[in-house]
N, C-alpha and C positions, 0 to 999 in steps of 0.2 A: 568496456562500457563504463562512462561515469555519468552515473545517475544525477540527479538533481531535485530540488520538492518540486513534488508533483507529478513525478515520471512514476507509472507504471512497468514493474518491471517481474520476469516468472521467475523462482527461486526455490528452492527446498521449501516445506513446511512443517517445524519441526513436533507439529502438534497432529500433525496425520500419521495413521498407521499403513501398510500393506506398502504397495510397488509405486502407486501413481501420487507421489508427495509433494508435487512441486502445485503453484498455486501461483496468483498474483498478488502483489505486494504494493500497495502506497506509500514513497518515498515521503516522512513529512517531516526531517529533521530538517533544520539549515544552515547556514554559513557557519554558525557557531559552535557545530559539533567539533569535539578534538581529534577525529582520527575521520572527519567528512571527506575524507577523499579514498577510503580504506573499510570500512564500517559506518553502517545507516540504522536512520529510525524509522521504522515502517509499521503498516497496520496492514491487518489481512482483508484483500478480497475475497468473498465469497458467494455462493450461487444461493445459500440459505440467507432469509431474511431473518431476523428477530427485531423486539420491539424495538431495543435503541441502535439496530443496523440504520444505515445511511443508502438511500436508494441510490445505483449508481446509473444515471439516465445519459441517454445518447447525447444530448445538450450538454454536458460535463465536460465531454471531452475536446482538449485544441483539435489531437491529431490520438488516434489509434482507436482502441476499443476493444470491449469484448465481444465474446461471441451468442452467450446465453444473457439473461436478465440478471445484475450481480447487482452485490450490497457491498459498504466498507462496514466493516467491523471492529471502534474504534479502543475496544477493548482488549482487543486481537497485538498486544506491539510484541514486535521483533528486530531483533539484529543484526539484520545478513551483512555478510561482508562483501566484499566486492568480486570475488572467485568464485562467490555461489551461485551468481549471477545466469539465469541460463538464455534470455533473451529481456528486448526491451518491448513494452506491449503499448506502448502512447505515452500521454501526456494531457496532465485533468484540469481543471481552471482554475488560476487563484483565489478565489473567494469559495471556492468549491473545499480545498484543502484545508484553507483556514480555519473554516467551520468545522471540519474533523478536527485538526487538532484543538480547537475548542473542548471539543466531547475528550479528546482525552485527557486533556485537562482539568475536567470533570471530576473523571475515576481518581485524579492525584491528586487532588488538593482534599 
């Protein structure tokens, strides 16, 4: 699997505890990552809302989806690599993604 921005995709998540740790992930590095074909930059889905989560609506999506009501979380970044990978779950709209990383943008400046 080589992910791309914008792909959602399920992976470990290294901030959950017990058995069930895997989650979905928002690809939003791009072309200019140094190791973008090896290691990504992602933000967590999640089924909890909070204030500055990002509602994630059926309209969002080109192609896939979830299955519950989910939020991005643009707070949430991670590094998966490309072997943690455990399936791909769609594909979200450009101007959808860009506005996330806007927000993470946010938290780093």
């Amino acid at each position: 699997m080589q992910p791309e921005r914008g792909d959602v995709v399920r992976s470990s998540d290294p901030f959950k505890l017990g058995d069930d740790r895997q989650r979905p992930w928002l690809i939003v590095n791009n072309s200019t990552h140094p190791f973008g074909d090896q290691q990504y930059i992602a933000v967590a889905i999640s089924t909890k809302g909070y204030d500055d989560s990002l509602p994630l609506t059926d309209d969002l999506w080109e192609v896939g989806g979830v299955p519950r009501d989910s939020f991005v979380s643009p707070w949430a970044v991670h590094s998966p690599r490309k072997e943690d990978f455990v399936a791909w779950q769609g594909r979200l709209e450009k101007a959808f993604v860009d506005q996330v990383v806007e927000q993470v943008e946010v938290y780093l400046r």
